[in-house]
C-alpha positions in Angstrom: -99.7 197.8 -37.8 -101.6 195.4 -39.9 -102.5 198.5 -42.4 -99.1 199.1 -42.8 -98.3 196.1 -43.4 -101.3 195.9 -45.8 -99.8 199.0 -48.1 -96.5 197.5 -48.0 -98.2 194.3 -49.2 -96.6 192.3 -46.6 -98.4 188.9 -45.6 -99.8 189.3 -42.6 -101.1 186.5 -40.3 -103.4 187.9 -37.1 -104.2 185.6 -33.9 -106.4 186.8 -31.1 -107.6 185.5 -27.6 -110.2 185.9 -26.0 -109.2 186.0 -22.2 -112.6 187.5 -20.7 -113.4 184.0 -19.1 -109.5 182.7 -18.8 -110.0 183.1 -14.7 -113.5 180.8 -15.0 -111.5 177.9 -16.7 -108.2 177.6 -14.2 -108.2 173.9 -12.8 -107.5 173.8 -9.4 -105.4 171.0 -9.3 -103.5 172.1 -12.1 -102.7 175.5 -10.6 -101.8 174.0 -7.7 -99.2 171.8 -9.7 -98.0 174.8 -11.6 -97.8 177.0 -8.3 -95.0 174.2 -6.8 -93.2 174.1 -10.6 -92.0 177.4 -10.4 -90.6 176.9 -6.8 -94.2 178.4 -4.8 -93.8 175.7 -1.7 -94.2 175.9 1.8 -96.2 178.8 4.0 -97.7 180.0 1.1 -98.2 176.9 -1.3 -100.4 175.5 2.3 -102.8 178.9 2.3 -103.0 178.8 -1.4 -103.8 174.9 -1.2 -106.3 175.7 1.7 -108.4 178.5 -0.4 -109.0 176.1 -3.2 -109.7 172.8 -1.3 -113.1 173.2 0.0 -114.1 176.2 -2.4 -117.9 176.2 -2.6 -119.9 179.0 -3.9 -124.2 179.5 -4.0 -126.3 181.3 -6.5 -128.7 183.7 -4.8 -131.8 184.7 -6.8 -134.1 187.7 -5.6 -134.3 186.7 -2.0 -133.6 183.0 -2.5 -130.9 181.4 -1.7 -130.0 178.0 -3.8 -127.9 175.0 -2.6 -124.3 175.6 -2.2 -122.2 173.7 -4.5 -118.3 172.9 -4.8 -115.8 175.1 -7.2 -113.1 172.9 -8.6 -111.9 175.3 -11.1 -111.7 179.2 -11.1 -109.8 181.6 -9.5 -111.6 183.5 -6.7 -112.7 186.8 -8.1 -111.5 190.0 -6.6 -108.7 188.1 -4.8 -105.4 190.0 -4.9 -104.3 186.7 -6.2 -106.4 185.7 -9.1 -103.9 187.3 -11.4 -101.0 186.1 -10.7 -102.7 182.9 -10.4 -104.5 182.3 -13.7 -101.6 184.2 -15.9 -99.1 180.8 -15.1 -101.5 178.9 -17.5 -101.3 182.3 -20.2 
């Protein structure tokens, strides 16, 4: 596309994203906020709310075992939901 563009001698003006880390970065709060914006209530709003209220997450290191620590942002990795989840802030 752009090297069409390019022999047509069209300006061309390119963006890109870099979403590799995009589920790292998701605020809890804030996807909680969005989740009830676009009308995700009730049941499900309550299990979603639950996951990411006491989220906490440890390093292990060889055989060791660090301290655990709380997650306040991130979507949990591997969950069917991570997805959905993070692409409301895309």
């Amino acid at each position: 596309m752009i090297g069409a563009r390019r022999v047509k001698r069209l300006e061309t003006f390119c963006a890109f994203a870099d979403f590799q880390k995009a589920f790292d970065y998701v605020n809890h709060d804030f996807l909680l906020h969005k989740l009830l914006d676009i009308g995700i209530d009730g049941k499900t709003y309550k299990v979603l709310k639950s996951i990411y209220a006491v989220s906490t997450s440890c390093v292990i290191v060889g055989d060791r075992m660090m301290d655990w620590f709380s997650v306040t942002s991130g979507v949990r990795q591997g969950d069917s939901l991570s997805l959905p989840s993070s692409s409301q802030f895309l």
